[in-house]
C-alpha positions as CSV (number, residue, x, y, z in Angstrom):
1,X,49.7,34.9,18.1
2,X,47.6,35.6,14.7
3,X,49.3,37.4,11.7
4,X,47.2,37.8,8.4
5,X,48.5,36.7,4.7
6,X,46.7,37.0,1.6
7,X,46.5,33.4,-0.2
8,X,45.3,34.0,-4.0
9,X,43.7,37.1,-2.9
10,X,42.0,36.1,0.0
11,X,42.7,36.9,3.4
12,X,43.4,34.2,6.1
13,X,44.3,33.9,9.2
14,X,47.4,32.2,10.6
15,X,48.5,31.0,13.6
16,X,52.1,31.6,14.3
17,X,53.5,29.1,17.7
18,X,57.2,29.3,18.6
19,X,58.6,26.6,20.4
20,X,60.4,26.9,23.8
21,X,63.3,27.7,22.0
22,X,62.4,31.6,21.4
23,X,62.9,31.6,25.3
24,X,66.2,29.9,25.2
25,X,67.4,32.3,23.1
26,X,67.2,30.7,19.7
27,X,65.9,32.2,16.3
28,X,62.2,31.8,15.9
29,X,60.9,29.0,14.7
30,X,59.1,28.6,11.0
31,X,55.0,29.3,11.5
32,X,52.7,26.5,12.2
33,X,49.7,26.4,9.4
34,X,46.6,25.1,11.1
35,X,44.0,23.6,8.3
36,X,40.6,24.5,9.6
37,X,40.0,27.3,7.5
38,X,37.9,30.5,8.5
39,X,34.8,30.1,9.8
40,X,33.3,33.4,8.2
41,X,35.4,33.1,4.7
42,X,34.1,30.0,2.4
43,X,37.2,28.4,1.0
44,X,36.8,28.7,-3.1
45,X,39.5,26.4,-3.6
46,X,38.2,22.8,-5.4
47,X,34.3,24.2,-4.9
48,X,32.2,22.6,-8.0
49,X,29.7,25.1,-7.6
50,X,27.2,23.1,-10.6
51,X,27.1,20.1,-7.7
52,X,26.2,22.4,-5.0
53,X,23.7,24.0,-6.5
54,X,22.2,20.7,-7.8
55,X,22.5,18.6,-4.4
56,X,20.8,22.0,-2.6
57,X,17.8,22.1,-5.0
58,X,17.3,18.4,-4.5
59,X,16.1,18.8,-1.3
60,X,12.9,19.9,-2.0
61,X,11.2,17.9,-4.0
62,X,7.4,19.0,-6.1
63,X,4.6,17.1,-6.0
64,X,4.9,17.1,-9.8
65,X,8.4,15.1,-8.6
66,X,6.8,13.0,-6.3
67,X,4.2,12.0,-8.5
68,X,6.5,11.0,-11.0
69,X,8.3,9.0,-8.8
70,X,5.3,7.0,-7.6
71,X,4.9,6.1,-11.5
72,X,8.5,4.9,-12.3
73,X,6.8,1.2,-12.8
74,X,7.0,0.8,-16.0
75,X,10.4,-0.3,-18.1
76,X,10.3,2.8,-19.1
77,X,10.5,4.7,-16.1
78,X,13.1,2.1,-14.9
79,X,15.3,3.4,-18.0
80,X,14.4,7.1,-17.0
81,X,15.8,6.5,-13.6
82,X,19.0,4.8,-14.8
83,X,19.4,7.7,-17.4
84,X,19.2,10.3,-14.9
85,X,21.0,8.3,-13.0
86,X,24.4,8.3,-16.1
87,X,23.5,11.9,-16.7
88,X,24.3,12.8,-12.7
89,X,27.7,10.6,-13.0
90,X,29.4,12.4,-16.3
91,X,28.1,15.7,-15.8
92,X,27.9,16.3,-12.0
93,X,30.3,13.5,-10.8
94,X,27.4,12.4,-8.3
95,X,29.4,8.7,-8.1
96,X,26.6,6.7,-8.0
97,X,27.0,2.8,-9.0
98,X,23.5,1.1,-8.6
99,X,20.5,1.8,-10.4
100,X,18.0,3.3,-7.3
101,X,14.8,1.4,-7.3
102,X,11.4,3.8,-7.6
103,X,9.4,1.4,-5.0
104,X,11.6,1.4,-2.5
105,X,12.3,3.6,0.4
106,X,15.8,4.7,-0.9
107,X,15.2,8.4,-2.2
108,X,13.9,9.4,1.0
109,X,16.8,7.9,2.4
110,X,19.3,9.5,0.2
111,X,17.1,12.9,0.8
112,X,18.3,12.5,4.6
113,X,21.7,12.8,3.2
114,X,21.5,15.2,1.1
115,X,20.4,17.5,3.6
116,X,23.9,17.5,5.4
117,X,25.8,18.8,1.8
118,X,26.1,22.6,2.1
119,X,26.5,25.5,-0.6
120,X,30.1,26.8,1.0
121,X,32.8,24.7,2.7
122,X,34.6,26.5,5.4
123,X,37.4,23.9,5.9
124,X,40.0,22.9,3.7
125,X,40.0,19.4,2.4
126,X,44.0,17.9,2.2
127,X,42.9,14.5,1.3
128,X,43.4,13.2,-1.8
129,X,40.7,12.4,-4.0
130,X,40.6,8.9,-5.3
131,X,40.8,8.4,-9.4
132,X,38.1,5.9,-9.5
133,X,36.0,8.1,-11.3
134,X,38.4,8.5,-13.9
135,X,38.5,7.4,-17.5
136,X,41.3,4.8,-18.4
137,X,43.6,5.6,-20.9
138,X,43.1,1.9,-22.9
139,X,39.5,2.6,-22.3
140,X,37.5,2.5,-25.9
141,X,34.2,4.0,-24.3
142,X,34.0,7.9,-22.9
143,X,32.4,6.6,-19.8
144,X,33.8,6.8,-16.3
145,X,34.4,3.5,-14.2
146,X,31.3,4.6,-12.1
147,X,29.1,4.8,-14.7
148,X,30.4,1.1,-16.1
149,X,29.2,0.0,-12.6
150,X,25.9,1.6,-12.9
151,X,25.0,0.0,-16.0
152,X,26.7,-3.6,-15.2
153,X,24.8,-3.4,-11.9
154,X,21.8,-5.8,-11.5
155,X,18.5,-4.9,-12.7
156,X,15.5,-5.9,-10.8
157,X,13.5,-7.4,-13.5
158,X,10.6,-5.1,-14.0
159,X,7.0,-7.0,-12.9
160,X,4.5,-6.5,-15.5
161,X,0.8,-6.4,-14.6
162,X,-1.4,-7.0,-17.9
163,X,-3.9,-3.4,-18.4
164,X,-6.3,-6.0,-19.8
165,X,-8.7,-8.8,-18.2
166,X,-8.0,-12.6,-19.2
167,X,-11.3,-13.4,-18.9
168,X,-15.1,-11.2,-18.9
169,X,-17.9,-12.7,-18.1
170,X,-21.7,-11.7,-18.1
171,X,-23.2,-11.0,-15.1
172,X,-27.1,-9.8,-16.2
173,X,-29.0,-7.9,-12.9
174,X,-25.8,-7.2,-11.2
175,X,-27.0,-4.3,-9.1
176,X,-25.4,-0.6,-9.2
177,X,-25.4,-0.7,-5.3
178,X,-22.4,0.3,-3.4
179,X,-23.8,-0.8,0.1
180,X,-24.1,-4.6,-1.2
181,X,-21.4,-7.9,-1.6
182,X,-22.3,-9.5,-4.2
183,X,-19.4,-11.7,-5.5
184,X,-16.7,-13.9,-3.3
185,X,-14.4,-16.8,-4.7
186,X,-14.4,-20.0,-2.2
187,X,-11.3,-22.1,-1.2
188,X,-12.5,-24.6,-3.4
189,X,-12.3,-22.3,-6.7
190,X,-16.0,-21.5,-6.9
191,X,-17.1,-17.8,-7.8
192,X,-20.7,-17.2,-6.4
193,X,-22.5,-14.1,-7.8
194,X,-26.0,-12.8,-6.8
195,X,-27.9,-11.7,-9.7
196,X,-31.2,-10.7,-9.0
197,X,-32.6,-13.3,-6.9
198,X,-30.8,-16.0,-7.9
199,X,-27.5,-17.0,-6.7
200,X,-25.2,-18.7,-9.7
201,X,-21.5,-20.8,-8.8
202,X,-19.3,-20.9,-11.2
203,X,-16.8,-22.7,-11.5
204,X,-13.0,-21.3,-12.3
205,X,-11.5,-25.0,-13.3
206,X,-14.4,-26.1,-15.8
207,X,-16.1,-22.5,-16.3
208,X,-19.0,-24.6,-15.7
209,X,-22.3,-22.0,-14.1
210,X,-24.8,-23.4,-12.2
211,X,-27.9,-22.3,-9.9
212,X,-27.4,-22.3,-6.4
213,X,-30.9,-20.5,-4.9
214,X,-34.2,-18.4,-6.4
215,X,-35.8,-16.0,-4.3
216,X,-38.3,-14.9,-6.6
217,X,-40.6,-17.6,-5.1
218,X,-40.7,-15.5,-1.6
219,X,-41.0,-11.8,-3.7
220,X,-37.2,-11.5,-2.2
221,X,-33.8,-10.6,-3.6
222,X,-29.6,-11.2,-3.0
223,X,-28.4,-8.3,-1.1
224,X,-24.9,-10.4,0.2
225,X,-23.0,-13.6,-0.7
226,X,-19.9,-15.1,1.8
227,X,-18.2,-18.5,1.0
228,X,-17.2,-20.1,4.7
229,X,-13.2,-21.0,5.0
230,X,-13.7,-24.7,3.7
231,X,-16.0,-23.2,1.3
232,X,-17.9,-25.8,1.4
233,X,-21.2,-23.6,2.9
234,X,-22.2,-20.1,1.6
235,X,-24.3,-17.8,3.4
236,X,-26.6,-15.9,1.5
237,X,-28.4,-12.0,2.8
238,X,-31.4,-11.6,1.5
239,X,-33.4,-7.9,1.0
240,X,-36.0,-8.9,4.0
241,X,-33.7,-9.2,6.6
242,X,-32.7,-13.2,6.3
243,X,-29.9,-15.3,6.2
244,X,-29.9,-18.5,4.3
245,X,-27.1,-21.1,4.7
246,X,-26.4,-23.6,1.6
247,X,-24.7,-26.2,0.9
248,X,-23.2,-25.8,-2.2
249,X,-22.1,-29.2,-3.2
250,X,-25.7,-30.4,-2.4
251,X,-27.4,-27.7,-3.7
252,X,-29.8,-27.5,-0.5
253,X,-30.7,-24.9,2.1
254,X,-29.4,-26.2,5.5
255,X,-31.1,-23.5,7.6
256,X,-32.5,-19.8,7.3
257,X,-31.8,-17.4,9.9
258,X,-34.0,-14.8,11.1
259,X,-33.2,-11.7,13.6
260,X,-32.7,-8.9,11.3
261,X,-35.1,-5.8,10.7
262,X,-33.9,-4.7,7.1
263,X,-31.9,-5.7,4.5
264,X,-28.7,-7.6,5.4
265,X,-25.9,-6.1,3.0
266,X,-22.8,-7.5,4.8
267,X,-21.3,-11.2,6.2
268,X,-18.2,-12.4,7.5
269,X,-17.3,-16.4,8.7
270,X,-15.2,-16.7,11.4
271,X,-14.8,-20.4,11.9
272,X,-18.5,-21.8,12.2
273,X,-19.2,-18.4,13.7
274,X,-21.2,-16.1,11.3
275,X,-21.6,-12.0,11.2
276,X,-24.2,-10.3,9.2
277,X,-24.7,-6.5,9.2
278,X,-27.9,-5.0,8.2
279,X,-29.7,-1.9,7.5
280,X,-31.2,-1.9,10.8
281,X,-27.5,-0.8,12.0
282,X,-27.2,-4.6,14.1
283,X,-24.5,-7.2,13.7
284,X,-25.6,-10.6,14.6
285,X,-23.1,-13.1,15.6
286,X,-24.7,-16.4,15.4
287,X,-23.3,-20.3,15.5
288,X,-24.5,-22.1,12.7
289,X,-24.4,-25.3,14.5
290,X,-26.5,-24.2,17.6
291,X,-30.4,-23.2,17.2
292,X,-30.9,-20.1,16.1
293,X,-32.2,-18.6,19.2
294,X,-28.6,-17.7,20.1
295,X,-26.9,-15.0,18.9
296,X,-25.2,-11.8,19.8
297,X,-26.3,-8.4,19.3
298,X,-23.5,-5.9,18.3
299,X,-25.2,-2.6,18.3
300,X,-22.7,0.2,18.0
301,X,-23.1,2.1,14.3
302,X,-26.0,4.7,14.0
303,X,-26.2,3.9,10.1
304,X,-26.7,0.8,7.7
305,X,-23.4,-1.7,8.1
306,X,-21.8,-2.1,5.2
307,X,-18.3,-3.7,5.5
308,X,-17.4,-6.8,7.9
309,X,-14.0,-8.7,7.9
310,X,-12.6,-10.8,10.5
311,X,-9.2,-10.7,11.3
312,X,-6.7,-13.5,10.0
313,X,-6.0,-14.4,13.7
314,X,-10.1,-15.2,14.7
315,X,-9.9,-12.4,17.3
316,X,-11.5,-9.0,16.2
317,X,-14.0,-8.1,14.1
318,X,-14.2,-4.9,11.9
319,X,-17.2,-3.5,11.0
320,X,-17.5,0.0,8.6
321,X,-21.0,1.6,8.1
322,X,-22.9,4.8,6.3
323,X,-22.6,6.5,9.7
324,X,-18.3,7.3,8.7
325,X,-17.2,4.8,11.7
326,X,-14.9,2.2,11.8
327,X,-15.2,0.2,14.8
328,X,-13.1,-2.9,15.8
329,X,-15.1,-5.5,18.2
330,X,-13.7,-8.3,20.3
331,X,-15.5,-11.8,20.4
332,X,-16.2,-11.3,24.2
333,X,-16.8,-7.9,24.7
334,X,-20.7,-6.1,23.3
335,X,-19.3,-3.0,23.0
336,X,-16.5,-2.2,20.2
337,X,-12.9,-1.6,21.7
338,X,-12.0,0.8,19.2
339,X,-13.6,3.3,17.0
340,X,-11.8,5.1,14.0
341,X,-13.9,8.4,13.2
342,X,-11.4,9.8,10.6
343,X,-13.6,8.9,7.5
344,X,-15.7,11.4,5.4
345,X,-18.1,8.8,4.6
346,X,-19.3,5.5,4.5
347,X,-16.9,3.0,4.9
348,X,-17.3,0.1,3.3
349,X,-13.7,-1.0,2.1
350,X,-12.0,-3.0,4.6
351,X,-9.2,-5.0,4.7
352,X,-6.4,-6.7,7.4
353,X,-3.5,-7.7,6.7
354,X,-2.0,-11.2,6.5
355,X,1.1,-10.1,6.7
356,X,1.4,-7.9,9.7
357,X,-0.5,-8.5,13.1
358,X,-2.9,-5.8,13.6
359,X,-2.6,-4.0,10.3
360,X,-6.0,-2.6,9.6
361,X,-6.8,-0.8,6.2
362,X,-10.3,0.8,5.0
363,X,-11.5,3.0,2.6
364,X,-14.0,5.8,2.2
365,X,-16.5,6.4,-0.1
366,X,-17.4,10.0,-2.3
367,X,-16.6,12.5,0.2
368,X,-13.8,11.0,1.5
369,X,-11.8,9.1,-1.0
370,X,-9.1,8.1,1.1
371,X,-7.1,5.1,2.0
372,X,-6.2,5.2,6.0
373,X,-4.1,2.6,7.8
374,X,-4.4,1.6,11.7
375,X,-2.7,-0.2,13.8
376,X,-5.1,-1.5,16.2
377,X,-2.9,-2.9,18.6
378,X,-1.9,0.2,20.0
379,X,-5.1,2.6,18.6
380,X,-3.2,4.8,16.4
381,X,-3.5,5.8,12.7
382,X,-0.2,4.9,10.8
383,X,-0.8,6.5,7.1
384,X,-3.6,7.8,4.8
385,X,-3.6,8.9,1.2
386,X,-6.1,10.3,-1.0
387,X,-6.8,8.1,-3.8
388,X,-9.1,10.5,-6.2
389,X,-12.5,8.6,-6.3
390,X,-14.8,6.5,-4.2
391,X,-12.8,3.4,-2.2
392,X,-15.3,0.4,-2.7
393,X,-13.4,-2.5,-2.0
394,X,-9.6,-3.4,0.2
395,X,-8.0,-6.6,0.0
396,X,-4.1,-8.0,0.7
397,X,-2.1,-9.9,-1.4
398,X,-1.6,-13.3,0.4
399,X,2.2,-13.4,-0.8
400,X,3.7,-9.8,-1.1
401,X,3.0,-6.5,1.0
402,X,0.9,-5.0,-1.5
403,X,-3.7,-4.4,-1.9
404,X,-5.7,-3.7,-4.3
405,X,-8.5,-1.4,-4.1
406,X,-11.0,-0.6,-6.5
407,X,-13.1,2.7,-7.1
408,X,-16.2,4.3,-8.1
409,X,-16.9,7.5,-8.8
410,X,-15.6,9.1,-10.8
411,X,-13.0,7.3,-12.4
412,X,-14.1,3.4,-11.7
413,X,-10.4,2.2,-11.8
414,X,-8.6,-0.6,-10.0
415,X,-5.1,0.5,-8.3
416,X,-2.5,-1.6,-7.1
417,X,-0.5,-0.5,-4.4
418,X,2.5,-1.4,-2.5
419,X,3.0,-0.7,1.6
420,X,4.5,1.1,3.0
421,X,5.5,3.1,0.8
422,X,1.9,3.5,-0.9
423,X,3.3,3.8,-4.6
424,X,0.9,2.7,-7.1
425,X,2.4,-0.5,-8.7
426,X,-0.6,-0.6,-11.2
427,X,-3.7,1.0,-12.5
428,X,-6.3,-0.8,-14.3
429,X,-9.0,0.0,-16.2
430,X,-12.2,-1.6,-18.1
431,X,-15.3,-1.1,-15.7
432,X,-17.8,1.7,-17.2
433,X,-19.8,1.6,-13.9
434,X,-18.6,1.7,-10.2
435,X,-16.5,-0.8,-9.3
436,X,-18.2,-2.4,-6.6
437,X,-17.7,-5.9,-5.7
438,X,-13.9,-7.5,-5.3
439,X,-12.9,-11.3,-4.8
440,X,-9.4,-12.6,-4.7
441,X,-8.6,-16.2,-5.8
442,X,-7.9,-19.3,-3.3
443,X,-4.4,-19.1,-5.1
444,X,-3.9,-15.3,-4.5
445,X,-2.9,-14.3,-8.0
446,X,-6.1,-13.2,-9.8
447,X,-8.7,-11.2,-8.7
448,X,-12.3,-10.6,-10.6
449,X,-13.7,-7.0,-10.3
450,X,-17.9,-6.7,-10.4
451,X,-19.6,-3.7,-11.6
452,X,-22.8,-1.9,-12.5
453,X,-21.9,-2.5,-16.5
454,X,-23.5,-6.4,-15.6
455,X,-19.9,-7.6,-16.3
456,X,-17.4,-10.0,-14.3
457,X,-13.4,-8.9,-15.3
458,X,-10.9,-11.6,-14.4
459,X,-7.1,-9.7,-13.5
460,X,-3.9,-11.1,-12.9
461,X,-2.4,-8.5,-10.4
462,X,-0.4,-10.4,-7.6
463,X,2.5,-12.4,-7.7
464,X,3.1,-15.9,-6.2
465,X,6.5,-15.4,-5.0
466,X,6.7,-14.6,-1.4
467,X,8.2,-10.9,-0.9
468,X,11.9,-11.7,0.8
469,X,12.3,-8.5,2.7
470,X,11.2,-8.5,5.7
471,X,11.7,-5.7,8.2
472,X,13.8,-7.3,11.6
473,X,13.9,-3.6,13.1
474,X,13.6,-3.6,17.0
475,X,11.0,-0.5,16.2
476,X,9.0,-2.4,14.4
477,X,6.4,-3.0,16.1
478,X,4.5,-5.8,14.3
479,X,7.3,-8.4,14.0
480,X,7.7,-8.3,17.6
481,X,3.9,-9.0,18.3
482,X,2.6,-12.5,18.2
């Protein structure tokens, strides 16, 4: 049966059970305390009411929070965090022993935690409470011996991106238009530029600049430049609708290819295979090694094309135009297999990923702004954010999970990011004009930015070392797929 006491003036309940011996005619037996608690009375007892309340409002988090946590790069944010971190530890007794790392994944994972502590406890707690946390006596510092674990924990030594260009060159006549390609960097560690009508290499081991082409002679112009994988051939897009293939250790035009209606502002090798998109809203595929003759007509986008990438595995081609689409293409098939219409406008920016099969990425221009992700294995958008200005260029980094876009209007920055979790690593700054034209080096490290200021900016943004985690989830559904 139930009899109620008071306990330091609150009421419980108690459960009183007497053995068989009450019916054998013995004296009753002492009561039998069951621990649980009430389930309508919170127990007050050992209730640190300053950590409740600060684990509850942790939960919800401001974007003022979350923006400050995307920007804990720096070594100074790094000391910020492991501040915060001491401060929690003496003052709240949170127990924490590592320094939590602002890229990573782990404050949304300790959010899932948090979400299980609750304001009242309704059970009583009879273990006892370790005395790690507690100060030695012989101790000479006022710290606990969690907090000496935070601060001899190891630090991930903080990457530092430099805010300023190694190198700038001049690039006179380098046109203000977003729907051109103007710059690439070849395998062999040639930059080519289109300037006008000419087409200059130059060269990253000697700095060395010569002339490749001069259209002036036929009244045309460079709308598009594209270095072949050997980079030993560059195609060149002209304003009238050609495209001229050079060899760029000879210095001579091998061939000139005709099909196009307008100007061609986009090209993409895929093996000896090469794509050009136009204004007239066709992509050509054409075999330089066959006669020209043959060729195949993608027609599919209802605007000018102005992004083209091949995939890293020679399959499927992307293609991004002034019409807001983003269609994927097969190399058998002359209709596209997939078509992304989540874009705002033009999409130029375009970008797979080396690291993860089927990992597409493009941006949008003015009225869009954002970054979207796909996985075009299965047809489904995986993540977006809204980057504040005009996306003009995507590419990976060839040894970490990270891009790099760059942007136009209106604040013509270059941003760094790291994926998944799409914090901003870096943010660069420089260009006065649009930042329209992107090329990574054959070494993956450096990247040179082009914009409508008529400058080149050389940036060291990646890093060489190959990123060691890798995610070996079953759920995952790109390191399953080969």
């Amino acid at each position: 049966r139930k009899t109620t006491v008071e306990v330091n003036g609150i009421q419980k309940n108690v459960n009183i059970a007497y053995d068989d011996c009450v019916q054998s005619g013995y004296a009753a037996c002492s009561p039998v305390t069951v621990k649980s608690g009430d389930r309508f009375i919170p127990t007050r007892a050992g209730s640190n009411w300053s950590i409740n309340f600060h684990c509850a409002n942790e939960n919800c988090w401001s974007p003022n929070q979350n923006q400050r946590a995307k920007d804990a790069s720096t070594d100074t944010g790094k000391d910020a965090v492991a501040y915060a971190a001491l401060l929690r530890n003496e003052l709240l007794g949170a127990g924490i022993e590592t320094v939590p790392d602002p890229h990573t994944d782990d404050r949304r994972n300790t959010l899932v935690t948090q979400d299980t502590h609750s304001l009242f406890r309704y059970t009583i707690h009879t273990k006892r409470v370790p005395f790690d946390n507690e100060i030695s006596p012989y101790s000479l510092s006022p710290l606990s011996n969690k907090s000496h674990k935070l601060l001899r924990s190891p630090r991930k030594p903080a990457r530092k991106i430099s805010k300023i260009p190694f190198k700038v060159l001049d690039a006179p006549e380098l046109q203000d238009d977003f729907y051109l390609n103007l710059v690439d960097w070849s395998a062999g560690n040639l930059l080519s530029v289109g300037l006008g009508a000419c087409v200059y290499l130059w060269s990253a081991c000697t700095s060395q600049v010569t002339r490749l082409c001069d259209l002036s002679v036929d009244g045309d112009s460079v709308t598009s430049v594209c270095w072949n994988e050997r980079g030993s051939l560059v195609a060149v897009g002209t304003h009238k609708g050609f495209v001229q293939i050079w060899d760029a250790a000879g210095g001579r035009k091998l061939t000139s290819l005709e099909g196009h209606s307008a100007r061609v502002g986009a090209l993409a090798w895929n093996g000896e295979q090469l794509s050009s998109g136009s204004r007239d809203r066709v992509i050509l595929q054409r075999d330089v090694r066959t006669p020209p003759p043959v060729e195949r007509r993608l027609q599919g986008h209802r605007q000018e094309v102005c992004g083209l990438k091949w995939s890293p595995d020679h399959q499927h081609l992307a293609s991004g135009g002034n019409d807001n689409k983003l269609l994927v293409w097969n190399s058998s098939s002359l209709l596209p297999v997939q078509q992304y219409s989540d874009h705002l406008a033009a999409v130029k920016a375009i970008a797979w990923s080396p690291h993860q099969h089927g990992l597409l990425a493009s941006g949008g221009g003015t009225a869009d702004r954002c970054l979207r992700f796909w996985n075009t294995l299965t047809g489904q958008a995986l993540q977006s954010t809204d980057t504040g200005s005009q996306v003009c260029n995507l590419a990976w980094s060839k040894h970490a999970n990270e891009l790099v876009s760059t942007h136009g209007y209106s604040q013509n920055q270059i941003l760094v990011w790291k994926y998944p979790s799409l914090t901003q690593v870096a943010k660069l700054t420089g260009h006065s004009y649009r930042v329209l034209y992107l090329a990574v080096s054959p070494d993956g490290e450096a990247i040179v930015t082009g914009a409508g200021d008529e400058t080149l900016r050389f940036w060291n943004v990646f890093s060489k070392t190959r990123c060691t985690k890798e995610s070996k989830s079953v759920l995952n559904l790109f390191t399953r797929i080969r």
